[in-house]
BALUM-427209 format. One line per 5 residues: number of its first residue (from 1); their letters; for each residue x, y, z of N, C-alpha, C. Coordinates in steps of 0.1 Angstrom, whole numbers, plus 2048, in hexadecimal, padded with zeros to 3 digits. Each point is the difference from the previous one (the first is absolute). Layout:
BALUM-427209
NUM> a> X Y Z X Y Z X Y Z; ... .
end
This chain:
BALUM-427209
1> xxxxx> 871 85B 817 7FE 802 7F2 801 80F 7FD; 805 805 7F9 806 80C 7F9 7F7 807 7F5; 7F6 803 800 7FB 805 7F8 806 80E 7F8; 806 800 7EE 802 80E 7FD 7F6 808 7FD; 808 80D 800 7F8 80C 7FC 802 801 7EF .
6> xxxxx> 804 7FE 7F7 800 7FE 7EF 7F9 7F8 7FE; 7F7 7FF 807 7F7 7F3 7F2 7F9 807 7F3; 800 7F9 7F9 7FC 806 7F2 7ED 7FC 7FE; 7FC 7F5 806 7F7 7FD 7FF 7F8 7F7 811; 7F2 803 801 7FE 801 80F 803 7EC 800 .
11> xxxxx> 7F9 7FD 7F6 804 7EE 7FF 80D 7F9 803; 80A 80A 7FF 811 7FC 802 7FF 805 811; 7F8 802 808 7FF 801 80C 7FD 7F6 80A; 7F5 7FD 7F6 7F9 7EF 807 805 7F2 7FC; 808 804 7F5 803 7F3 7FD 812 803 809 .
16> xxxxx> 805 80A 807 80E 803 807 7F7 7F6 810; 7F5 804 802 7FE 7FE 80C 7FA 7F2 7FE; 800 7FC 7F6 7FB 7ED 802 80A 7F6 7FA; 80D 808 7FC 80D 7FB 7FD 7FF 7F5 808; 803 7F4 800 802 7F5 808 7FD 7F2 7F8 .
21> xxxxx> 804 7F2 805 7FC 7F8 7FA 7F6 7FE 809; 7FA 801 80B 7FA 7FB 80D 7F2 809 7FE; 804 811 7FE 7F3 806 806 7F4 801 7F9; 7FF 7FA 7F2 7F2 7FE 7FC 7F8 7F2 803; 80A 7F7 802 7FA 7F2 809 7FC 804 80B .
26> xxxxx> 803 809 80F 7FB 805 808 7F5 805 7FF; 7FD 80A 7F8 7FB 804 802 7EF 7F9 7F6; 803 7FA 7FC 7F4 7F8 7F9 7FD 7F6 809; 809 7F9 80B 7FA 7FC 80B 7F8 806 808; 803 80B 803 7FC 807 80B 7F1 806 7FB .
31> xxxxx> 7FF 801 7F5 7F2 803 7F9 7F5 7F2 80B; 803 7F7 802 7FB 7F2 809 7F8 80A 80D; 80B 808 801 7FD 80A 810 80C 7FF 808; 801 803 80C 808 802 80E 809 7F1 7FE; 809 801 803 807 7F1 806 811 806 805 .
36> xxxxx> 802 7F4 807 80C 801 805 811 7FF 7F8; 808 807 807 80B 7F7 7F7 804 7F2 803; 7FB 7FB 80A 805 7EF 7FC 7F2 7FC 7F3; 7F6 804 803 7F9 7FC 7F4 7FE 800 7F2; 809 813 802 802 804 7F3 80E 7F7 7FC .
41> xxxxx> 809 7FB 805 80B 7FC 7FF 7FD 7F0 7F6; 7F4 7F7 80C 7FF 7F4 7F7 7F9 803 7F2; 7F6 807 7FE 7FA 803 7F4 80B 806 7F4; 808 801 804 809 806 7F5 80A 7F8 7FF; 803 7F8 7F7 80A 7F2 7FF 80F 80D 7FB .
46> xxxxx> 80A 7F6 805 80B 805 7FD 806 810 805; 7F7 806 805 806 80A 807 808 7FF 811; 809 809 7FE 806 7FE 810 7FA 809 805; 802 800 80E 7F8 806 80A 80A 80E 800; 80A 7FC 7F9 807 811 807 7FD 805 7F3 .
51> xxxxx> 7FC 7FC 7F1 7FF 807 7F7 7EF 803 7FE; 7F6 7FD 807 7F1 7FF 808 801 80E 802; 80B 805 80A 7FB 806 80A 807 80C 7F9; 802 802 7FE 811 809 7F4 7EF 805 7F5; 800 7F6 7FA 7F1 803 7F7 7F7 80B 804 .
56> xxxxx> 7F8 7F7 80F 7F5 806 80A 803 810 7FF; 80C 802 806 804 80D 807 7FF 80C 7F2; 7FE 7FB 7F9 808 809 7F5 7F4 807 7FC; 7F2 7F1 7FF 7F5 803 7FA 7FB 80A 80B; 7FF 7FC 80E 800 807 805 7FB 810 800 .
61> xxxxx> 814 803 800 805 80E 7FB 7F9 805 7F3; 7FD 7FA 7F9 7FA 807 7F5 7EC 7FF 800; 7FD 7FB 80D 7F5 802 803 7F6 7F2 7FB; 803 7FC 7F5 7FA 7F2 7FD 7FD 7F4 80C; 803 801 808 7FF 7F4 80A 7FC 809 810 .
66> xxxxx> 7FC 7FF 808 7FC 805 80C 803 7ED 80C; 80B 80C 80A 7FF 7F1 80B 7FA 801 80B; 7FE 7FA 809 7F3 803 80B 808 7F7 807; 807 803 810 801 7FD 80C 7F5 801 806; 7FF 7F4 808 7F9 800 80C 805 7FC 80D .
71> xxxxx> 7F9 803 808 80A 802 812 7FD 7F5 803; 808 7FE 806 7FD 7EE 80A 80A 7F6 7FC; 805 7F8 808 807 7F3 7FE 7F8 7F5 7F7; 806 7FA 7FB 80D 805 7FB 7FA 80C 7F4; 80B 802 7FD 7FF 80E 7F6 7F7 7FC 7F3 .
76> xxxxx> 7F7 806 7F8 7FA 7FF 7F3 803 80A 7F9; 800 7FB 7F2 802 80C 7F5 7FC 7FB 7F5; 7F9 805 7FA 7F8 7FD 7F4 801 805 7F1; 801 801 7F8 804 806 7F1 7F5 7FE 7FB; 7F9 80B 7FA 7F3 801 7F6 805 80E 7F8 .
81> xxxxx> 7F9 801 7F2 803 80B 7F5 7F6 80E 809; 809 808 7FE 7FE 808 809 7ED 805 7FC; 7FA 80C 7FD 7F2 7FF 803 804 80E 7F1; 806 802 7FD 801 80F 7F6 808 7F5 7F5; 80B 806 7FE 80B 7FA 7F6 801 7F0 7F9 .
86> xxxxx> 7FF 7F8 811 7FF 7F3 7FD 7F3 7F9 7F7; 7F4 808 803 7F2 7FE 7F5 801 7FF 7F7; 804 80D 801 806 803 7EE 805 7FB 7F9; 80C 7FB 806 809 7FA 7FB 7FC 7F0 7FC; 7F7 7FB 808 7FB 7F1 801 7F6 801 7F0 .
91> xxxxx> 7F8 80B 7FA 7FB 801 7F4 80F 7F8 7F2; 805 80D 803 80E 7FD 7F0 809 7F3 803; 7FD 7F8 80E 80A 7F2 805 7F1 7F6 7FA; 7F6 805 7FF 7F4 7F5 7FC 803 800 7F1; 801 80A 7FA 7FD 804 7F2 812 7F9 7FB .
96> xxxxx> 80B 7FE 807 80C 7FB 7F9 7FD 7F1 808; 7FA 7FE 806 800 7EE 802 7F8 7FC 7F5; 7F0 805 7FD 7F9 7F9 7F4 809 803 7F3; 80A 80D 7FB 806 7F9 7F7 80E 7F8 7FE; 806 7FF 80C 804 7F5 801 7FD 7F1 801 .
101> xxxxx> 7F3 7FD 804 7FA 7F7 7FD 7FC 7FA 7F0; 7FB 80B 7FA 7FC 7FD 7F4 80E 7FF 7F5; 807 806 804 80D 7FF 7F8 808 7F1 803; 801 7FB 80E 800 7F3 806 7F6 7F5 7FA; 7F7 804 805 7F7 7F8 802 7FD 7F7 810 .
106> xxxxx> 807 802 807 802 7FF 80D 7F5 80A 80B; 7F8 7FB 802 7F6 80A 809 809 7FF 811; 80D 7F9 806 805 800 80B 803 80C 805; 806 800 80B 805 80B 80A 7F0 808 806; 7FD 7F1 808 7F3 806 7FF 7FB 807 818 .
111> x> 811 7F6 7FD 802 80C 810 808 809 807 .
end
């Protein structure tokens, strides 16, 4: 992801880096805590695994998501909102679910 140097405003920064259809569903999952990408994969209807991962990496790079390997067979890797950015970020993703809800009326997308 390509972040520029002209932005006009710091909000045209965050909304460059959550550009996606995928990465605020992610990441309102991951508010849950740690989980895998096969887990993260079933919890999220309709995504492919190669547009998952395409997502992951991005949020990643822009610091929102933190991944955690662990040693041993077979391999583990875990995805949770990183401990800085991703908190933060989990505040203004709570505050646009309840008004989307009330605008809905729909309290879902509750994983």
């Amino acid at each position: 992801m390509k972040i520029r140097e002209d932005y006009i405003c710091p909000i045209e920064v965050v909304t460059d880096m959550l550009r996606g259809k995928w990465k605020t569903i992610i990441l309102w999952r991951l508010r849950l805590g740690p989980t895998s990408l096969s887990q993260l994969h079933r919890d999220i209807e309709n995504v492919s695994e190669k547009m998952l991962l395409q997502q992951l990496a991005e949020l990643i790079e822009c610091g929102f998501v933190a991944k955690t390997e662990f040693q041993g067979y077979p391999l583990k890797v875990t995805y949770s909102l990183s401990d800085e950015l991703g908190m933060e970020l989990l505040k203004a993703l709570t505050i646009l679910q309840e008004i989307g809800s009330t605008l809905t009326g729909n309290k879902g997308c509750e994983r």
